[in-house]
PyMOL CGO cylinders between C-alpha atoms (Angstrom):
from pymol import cmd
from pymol.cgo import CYLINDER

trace = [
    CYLINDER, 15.69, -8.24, -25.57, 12.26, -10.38, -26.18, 0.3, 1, 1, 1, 1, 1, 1,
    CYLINDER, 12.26, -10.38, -26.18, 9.46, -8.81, -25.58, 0.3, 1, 1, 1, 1, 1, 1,
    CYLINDER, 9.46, -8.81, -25.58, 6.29, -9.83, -23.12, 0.3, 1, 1, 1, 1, 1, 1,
    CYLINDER, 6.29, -9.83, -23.12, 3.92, -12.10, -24.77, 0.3, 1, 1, 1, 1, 1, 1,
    CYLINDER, 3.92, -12.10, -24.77, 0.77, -10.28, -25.85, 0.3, 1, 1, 1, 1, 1, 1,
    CYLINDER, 0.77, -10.28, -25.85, -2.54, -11.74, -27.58, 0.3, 1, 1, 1, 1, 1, 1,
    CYLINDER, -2.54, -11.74, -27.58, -4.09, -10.58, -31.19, 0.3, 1, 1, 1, 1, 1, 1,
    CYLINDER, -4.09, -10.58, -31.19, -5.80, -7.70, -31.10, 0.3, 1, 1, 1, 1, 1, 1,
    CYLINDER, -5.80, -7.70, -31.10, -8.61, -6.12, -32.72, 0.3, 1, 1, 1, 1, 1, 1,
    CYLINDER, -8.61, -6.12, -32.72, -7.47, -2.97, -34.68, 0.3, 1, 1, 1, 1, 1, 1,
    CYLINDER, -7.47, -2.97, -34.68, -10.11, -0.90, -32.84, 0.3, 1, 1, 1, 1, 1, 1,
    CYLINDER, -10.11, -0.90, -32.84, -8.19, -1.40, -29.45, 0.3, 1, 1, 1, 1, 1, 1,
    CYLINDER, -8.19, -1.40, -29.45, -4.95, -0.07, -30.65, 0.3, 1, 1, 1, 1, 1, 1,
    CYLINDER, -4.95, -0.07, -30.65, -5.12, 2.93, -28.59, 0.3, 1, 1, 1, 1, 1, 1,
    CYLINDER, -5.12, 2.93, -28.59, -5.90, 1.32, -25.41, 0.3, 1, 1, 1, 1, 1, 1,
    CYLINDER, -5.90, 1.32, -25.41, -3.76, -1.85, -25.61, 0.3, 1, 1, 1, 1, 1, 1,
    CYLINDER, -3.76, -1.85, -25.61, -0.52, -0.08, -27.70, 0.3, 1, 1, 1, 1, 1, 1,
    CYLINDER, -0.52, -0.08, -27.70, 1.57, -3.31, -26.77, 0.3, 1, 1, 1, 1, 1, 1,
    CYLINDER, 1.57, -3.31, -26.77, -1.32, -6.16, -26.77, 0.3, 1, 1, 1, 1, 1, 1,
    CYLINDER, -1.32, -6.16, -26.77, -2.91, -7.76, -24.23, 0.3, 1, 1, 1, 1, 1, 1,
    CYLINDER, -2.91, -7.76, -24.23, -0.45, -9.85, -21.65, 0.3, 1, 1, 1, 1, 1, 1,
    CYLINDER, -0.45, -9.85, -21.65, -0.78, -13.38, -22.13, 0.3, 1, 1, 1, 1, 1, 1,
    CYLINDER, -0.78, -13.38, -22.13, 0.24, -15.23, -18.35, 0.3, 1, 1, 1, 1, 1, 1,
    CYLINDER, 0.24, -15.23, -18.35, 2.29, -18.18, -18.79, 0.3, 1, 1, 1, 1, 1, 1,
    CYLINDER, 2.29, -18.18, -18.79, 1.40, -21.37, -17.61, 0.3, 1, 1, 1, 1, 1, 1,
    CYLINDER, 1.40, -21.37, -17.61, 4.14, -22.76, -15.74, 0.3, 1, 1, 1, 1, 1, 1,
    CYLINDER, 4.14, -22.76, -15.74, 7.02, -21.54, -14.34, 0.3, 1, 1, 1, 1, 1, 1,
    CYLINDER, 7.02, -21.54, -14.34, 9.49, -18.96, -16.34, 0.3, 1, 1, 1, 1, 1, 1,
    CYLINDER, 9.49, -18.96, -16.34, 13.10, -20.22, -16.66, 0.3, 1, 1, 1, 1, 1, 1,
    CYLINDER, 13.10, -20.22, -16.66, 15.87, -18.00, -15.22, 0.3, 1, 1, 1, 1, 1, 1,
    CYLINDER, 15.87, -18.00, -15.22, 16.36, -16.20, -18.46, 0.3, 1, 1, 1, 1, 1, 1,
    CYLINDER, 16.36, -16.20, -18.46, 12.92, -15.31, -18.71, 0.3, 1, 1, 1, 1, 1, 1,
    CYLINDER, 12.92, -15.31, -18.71, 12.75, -13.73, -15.95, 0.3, 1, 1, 1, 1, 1, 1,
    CYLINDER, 12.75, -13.73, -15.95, 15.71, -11.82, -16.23, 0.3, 1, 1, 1, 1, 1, 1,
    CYLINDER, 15.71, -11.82, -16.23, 14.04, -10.24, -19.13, 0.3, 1, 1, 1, 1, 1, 1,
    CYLINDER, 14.04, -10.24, -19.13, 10.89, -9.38, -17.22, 0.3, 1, 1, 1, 1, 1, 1,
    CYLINDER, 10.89, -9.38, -17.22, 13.29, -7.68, -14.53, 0.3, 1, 1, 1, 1, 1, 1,
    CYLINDER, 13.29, -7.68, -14.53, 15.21, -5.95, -16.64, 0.3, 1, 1, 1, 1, 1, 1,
    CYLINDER, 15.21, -5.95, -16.64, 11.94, -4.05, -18.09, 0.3, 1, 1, 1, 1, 1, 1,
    CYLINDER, 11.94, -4.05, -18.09, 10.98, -3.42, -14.49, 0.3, 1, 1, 1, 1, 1, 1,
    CYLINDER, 10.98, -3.42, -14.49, 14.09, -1.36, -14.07, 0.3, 1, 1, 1, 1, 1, 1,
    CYLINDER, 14.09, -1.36, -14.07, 14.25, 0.23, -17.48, 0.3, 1, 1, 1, 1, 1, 1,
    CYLINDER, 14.25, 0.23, -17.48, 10.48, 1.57, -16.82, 0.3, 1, 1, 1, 1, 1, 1,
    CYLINDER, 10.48, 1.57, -16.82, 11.51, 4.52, -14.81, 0.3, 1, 1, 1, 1, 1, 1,
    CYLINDER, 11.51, 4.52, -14.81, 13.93, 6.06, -16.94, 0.3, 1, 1, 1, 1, 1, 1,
    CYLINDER, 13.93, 6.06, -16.94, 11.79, 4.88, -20.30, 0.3, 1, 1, 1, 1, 1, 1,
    CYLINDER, 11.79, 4.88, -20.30, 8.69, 6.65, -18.78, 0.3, 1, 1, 1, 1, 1, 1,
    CYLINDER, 8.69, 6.65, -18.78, 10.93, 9.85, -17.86, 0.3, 1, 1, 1, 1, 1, 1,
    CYLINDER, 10.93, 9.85, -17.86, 12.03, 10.18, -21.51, 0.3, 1, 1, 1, 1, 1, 1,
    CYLINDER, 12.03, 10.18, -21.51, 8.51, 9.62, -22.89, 0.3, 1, 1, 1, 1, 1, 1,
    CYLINDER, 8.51, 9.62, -22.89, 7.37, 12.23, -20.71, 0.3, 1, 1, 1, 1, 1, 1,
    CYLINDER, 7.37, 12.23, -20.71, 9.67, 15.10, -21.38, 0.3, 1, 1, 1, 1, 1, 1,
    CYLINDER, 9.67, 15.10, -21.38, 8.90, 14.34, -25.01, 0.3, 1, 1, 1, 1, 1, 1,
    CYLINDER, 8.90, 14.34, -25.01, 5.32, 14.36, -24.59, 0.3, 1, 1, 1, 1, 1, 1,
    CYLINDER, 5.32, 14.36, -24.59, 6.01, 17.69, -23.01, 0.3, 1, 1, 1, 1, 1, 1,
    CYLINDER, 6.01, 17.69, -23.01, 3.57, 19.28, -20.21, 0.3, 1, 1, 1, 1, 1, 1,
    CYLINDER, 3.57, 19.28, -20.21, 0.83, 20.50, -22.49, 0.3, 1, 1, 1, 1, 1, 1,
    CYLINDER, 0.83, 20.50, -22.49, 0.36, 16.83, -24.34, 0.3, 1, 1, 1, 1, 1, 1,
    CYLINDER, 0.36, 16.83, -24.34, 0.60, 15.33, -20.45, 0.3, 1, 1, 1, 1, 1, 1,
    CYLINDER, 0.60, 15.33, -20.45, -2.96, 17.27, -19.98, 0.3, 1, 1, 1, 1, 1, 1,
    CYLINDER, -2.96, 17.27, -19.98, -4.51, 15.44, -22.73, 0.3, 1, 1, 1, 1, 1, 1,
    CYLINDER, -4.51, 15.44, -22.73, -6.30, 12.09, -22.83, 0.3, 1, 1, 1, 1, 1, 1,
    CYLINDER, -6.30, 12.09, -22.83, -3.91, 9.45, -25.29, 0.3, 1, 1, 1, 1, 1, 1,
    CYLINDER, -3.91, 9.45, -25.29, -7.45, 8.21, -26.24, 0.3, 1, 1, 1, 1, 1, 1,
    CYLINDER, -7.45, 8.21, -26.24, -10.84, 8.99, -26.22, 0.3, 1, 1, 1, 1, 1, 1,
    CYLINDER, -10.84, 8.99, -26.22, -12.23, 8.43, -22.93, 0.3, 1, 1, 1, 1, 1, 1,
    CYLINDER, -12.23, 8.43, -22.93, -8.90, 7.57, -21.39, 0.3, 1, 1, 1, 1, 1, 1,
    CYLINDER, -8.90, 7.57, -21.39, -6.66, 8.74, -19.26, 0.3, 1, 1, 1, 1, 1, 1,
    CYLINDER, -6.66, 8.74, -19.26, -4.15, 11.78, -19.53, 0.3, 1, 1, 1, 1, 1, 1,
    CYLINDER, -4.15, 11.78, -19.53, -0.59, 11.39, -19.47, 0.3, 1, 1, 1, 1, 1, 1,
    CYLINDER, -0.59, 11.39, -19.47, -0.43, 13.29, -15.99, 0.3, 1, 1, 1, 1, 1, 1,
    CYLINDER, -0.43, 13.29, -15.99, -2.45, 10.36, -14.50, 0.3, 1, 1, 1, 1, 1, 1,
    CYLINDER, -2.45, 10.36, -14.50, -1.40, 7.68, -16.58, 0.3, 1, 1, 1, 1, 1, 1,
    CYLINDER, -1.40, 7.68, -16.58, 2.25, 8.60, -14.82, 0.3, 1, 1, 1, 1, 1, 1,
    CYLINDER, 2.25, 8.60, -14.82, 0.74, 8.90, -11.19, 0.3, 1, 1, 1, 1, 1, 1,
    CYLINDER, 0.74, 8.90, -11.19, -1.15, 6.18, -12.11, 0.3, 1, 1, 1, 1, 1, 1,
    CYLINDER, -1.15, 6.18, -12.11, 1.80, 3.70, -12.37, 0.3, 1, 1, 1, 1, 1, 1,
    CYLINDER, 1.80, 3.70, -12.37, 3.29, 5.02, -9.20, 0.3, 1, 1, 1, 1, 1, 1,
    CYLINDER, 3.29, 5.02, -9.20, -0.28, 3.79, -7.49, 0.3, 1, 1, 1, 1, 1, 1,
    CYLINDER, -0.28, 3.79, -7.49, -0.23, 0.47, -8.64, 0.3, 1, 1, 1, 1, 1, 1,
    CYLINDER, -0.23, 0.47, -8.64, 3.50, -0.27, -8.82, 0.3, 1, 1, 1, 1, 1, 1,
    CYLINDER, 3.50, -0.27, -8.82, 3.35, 0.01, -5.36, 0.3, 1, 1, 1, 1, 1, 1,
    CYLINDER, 3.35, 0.01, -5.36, 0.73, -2.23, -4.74, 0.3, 1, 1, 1, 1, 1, 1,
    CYLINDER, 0.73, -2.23, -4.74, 2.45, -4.51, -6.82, 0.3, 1, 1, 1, 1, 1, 1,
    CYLINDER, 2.45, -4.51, -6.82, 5.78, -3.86, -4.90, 0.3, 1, 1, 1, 1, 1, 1,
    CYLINDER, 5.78, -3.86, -4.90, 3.54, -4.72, -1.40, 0.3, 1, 1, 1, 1, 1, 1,
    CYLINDER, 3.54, -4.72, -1.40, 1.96, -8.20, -3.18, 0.3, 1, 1, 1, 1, 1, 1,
    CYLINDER, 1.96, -8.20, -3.18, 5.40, -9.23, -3.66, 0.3, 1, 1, 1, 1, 1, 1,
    CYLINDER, 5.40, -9.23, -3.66, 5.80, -8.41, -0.21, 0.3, 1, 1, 1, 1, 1, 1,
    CYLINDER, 5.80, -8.41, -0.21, 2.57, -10.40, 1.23, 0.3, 1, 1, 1, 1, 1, 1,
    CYLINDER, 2.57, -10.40, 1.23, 3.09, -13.56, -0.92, 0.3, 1, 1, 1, 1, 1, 1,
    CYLINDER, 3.09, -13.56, -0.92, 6.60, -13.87, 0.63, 0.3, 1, 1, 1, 1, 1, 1,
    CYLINDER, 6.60, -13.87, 0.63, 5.86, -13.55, 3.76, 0.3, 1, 1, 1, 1, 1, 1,
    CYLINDER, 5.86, -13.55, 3.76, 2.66, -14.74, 4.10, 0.3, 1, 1, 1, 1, 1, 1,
    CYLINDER, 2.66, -14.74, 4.10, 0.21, -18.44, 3.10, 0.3, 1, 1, 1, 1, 1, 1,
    CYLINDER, 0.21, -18.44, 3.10, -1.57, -17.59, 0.37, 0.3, 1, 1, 1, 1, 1, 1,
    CYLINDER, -1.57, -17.59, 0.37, -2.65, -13.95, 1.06, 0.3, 1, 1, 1, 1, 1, 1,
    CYLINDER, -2.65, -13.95, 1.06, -5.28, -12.11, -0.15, 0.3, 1, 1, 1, 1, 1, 1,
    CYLINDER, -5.28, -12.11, -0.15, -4.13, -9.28, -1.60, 0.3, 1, 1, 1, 1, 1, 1,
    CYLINDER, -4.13, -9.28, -1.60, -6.24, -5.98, -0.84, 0.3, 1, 1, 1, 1, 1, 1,
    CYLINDER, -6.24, -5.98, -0.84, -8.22, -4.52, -3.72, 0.3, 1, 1, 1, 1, 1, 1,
    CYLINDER, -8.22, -4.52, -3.72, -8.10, -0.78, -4.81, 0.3, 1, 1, 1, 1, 1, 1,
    CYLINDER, -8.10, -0.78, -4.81, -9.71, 1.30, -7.11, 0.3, 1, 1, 1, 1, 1, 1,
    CYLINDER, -9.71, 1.30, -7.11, -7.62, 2.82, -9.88, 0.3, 1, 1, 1, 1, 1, 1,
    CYLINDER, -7.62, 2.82, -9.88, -10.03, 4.91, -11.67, 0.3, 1, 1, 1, 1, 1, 1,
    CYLINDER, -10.03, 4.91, -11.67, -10.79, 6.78, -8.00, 0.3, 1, 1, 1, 1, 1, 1,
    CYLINDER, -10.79, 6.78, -8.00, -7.36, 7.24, -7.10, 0.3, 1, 1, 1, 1, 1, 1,
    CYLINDER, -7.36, 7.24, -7.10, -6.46, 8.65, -10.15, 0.3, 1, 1, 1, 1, 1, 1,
    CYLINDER, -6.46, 8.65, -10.15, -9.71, 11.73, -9.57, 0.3, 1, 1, 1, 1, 1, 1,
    CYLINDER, -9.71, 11.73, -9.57, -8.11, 12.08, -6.05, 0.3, 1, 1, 1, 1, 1, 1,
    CYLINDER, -8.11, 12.08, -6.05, -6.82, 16.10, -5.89, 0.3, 1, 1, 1, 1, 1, 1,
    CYLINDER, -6.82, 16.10, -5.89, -3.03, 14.57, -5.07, 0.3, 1, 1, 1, 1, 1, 1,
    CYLINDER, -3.03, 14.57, -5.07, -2.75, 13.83, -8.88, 0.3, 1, 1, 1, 1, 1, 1,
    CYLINDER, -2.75, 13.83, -8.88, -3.60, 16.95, -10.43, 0.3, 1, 1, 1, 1, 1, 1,
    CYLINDER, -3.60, 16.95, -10.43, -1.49, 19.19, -7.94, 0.3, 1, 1, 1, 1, 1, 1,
    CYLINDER, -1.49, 19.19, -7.94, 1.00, 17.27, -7.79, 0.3, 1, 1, 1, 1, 1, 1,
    CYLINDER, 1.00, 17.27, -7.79, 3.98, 17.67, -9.94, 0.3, 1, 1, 1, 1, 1, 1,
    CYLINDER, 3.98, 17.67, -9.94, 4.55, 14.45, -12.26, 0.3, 1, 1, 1, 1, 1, 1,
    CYLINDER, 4.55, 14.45, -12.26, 8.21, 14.02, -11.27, 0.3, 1, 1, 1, 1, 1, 1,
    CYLINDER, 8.21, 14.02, -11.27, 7.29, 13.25, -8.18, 0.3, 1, 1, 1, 1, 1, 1,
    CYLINDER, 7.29, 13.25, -8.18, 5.96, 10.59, -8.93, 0.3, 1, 1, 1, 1, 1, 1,
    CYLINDER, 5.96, 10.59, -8.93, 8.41, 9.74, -11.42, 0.3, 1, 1, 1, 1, 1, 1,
    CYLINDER, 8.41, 9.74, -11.42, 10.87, 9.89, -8.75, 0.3, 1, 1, 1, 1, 1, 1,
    CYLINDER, 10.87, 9.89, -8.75, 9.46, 7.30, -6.45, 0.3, 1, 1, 1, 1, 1, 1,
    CYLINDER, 9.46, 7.30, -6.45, 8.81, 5.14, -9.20, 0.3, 1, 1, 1, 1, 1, 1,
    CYLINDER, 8.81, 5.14, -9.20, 12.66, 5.63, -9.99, 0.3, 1, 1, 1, 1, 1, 1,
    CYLINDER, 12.66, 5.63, -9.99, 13.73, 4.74, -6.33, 0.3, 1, 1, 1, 1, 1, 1,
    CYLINDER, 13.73, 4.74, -6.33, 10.65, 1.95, -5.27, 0.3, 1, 1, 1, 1, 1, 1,
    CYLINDER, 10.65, 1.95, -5.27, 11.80, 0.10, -9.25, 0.3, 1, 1, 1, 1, 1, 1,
    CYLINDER, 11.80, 0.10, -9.25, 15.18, -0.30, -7.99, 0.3, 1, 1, 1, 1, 1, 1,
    CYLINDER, 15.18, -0.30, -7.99, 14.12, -1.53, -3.90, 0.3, 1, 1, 1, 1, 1, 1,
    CYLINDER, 14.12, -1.53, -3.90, 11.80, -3.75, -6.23, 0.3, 1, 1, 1, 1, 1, 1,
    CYLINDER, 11.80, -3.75, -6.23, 14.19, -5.05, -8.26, 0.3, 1, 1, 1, 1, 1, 1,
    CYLINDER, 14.19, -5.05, -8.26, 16.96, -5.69, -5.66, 0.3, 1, 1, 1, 1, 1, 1,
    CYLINDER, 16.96, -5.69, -5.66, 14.26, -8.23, -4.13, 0.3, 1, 1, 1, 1, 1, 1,
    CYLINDER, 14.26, -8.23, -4.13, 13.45, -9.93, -7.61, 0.3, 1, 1, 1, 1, 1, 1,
    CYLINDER, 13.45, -9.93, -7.61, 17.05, -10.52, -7.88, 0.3, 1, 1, 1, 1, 1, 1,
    CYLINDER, 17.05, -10.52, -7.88, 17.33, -12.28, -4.82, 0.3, 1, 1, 1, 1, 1, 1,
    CYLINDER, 17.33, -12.28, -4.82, 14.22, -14.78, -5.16, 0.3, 1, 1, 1, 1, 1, 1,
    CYLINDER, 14.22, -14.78, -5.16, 14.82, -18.35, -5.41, 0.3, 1, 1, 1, 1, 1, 1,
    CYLINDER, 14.82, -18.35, -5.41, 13.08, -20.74, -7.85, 0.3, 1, 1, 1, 1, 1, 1,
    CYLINDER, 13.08, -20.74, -7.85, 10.83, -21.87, -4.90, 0.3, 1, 1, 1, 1, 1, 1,
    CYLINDER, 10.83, -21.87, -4.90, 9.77, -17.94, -3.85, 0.3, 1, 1, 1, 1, 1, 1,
    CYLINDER, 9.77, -17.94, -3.85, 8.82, -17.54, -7.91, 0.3, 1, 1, 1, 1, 1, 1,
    CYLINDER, 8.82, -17.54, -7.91, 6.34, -20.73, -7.26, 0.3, 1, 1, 1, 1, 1, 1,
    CYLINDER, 6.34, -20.73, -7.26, 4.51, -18.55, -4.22, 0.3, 1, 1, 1, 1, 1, 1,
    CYLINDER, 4.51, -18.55, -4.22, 1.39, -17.49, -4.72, 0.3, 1, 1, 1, 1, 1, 1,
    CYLINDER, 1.39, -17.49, -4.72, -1.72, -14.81, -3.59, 0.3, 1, 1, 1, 1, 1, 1,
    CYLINDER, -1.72, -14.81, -3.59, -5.43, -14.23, -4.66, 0.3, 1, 1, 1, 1, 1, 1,
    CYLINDER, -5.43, -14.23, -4.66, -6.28, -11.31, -6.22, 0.3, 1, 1, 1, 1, 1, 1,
    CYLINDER, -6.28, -11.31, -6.22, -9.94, -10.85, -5.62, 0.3, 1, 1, 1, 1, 1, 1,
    CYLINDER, -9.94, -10.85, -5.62, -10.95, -8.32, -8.38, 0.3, 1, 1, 1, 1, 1, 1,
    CYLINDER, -10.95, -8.32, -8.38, -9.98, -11.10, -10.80, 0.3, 1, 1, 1, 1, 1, 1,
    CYLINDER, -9.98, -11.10, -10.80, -11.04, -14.04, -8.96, 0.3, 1, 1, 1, 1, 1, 1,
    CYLINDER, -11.04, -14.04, -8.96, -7.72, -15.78, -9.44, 0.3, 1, 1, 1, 1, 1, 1,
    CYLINDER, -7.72, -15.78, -9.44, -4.54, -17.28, -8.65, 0.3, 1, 1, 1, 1, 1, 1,
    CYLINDER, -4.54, -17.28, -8.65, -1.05, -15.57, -9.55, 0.3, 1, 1, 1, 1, 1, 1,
    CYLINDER, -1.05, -15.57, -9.55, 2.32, -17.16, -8.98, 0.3, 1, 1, 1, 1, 1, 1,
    CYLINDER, 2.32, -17.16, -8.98, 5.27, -14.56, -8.35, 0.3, 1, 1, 1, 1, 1, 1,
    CYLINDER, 5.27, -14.56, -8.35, 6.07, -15.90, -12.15, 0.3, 1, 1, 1, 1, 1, 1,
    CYLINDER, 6.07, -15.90, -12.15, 2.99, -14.63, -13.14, 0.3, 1, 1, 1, 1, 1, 1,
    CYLINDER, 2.99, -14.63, -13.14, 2.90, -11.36, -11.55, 0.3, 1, 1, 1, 1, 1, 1,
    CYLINDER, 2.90, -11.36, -11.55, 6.36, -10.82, -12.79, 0.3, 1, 1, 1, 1, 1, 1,
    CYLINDER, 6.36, -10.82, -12.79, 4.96, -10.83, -16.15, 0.3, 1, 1, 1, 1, 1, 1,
    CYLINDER, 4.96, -10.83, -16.15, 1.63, -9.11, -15.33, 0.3, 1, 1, 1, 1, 1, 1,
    CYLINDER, 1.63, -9.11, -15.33, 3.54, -6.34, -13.78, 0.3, 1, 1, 1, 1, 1, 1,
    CYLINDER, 3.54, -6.34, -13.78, 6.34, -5.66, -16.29, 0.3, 1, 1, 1, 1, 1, 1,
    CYLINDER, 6.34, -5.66, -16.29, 3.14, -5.75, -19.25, 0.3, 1, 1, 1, 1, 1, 1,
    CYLINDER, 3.14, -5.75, -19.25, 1.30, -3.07, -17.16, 0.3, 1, 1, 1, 1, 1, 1,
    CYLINDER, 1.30, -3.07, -17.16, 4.66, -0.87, -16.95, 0.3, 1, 1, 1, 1, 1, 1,
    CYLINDER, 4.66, -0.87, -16.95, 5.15, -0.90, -20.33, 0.3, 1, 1, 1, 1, 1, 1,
    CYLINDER, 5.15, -0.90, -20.33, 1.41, -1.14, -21.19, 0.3, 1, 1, 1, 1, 1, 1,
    CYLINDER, 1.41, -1.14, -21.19, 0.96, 2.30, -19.65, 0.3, 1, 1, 1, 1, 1, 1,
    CYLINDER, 0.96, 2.30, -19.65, 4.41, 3.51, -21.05, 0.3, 1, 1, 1, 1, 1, 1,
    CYLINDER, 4.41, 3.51, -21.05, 3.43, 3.30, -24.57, 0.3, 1, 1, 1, 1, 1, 1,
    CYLINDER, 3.43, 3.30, -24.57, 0.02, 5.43, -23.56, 0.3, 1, 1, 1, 1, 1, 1,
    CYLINDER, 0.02, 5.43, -23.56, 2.74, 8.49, -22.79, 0.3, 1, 1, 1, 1, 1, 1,
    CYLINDER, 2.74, 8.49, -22.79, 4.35, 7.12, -25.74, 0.3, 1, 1, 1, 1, 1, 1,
    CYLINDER, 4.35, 7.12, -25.74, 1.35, 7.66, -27.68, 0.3, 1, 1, 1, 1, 1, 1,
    CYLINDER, 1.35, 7.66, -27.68, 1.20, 11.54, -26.56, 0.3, 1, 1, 1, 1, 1, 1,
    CYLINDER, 1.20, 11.54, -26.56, 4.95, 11.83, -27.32, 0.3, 1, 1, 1, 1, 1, 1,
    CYLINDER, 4.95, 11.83, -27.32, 4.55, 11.17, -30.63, 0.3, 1, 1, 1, 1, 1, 1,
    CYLINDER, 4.55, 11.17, -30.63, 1.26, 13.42, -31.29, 0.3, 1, 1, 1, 1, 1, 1,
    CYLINDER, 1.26, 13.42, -31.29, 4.05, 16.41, -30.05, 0.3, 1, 1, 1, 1, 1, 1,
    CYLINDER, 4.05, 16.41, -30.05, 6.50, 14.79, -32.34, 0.3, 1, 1, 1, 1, 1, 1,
]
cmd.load_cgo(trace, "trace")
């Protein structure tokens, strides 16, 4: 299976880029491309459940880096914005050009929900809202790839293309964070 493209990194950012930065394409992915991007979209859930359990509950607790994260909200974390993601895919196919809404992931993660709750909760709805999510990306034609919304945080422009790849980096982006704890408990 290739892998997402990522950019050169410094060795200093290691910890908080484990797979690389994404690098967007340009133009539109070919149909094999993007079955490669959805295919890591479904794997997530049961990739991020293994990395947990090996992690184990104590490691979960801890930051993977300094000034990061822990694994507990790195895990809730992904349930947040996969959601959000799931919903832009929503907006730009039903809507012109949408706006997407903004959110704050560094608040979210400091609401109380994510240290009382349970992380196989969220685990769980990432399970079930991957494979609603990738039911849709299945069905998109080659036109619905080419649609488009604004994200306003980053000032810019994404195709579905685009967020495709965007989305199935961050998944994996944040999976090698647990990944990271996992093997500190190894």
């Amino acid at each position: 299976m290739s892998q997402i493209p990522v950019a050169p990194l410094p060795t200093d950012e290691h910890l908080r880029y484990p797979i690389g930065r994404v690098q967007l394409p340009e133009g539109p992915l070919t149909p094999a491309e993007r079955a490669v991007y959805i295919q890591q979209i479904a794997d997530l859930p049961a990739q991020l459940r293994e990395a947990g359990k090996a992690a184990g509950g104590v490691r979960l607790e801890q930051p993977y880096r300094p000034g990061g994260w822990n694994g507990r909200q790195v895990i809730h974390h992904l349930a947040d914005a996969h959601l959000n993601n799931y919903l832009r895919f929503h907006l730009a196919l039903t809507e012109e050009h949408p706006s997407i809404p903004a959110w704050n992931p560094s608040a979210w993660v400091e609401l109380p929900d994510v240290a009382a709750t349970p992380v196989t909760v969220s685990l769980g709805l990432l399970e079930h809202l991957h494979a609603r999510w990738v039911v849709l990306l299945h069905h998109l034609t080659a036109a619905d790839w080419q649609r488009t919304f604004y994200h306003p945080v980053f000032d810019r422009v994404y195709t579905l293309d685009q967020a495709l790849v965007q989305y199935a980096w961050h998944g994996r982006h944040h999976l090698g964070h647990v990944q990271l704890l996992a093997r500190e408990n190894a």
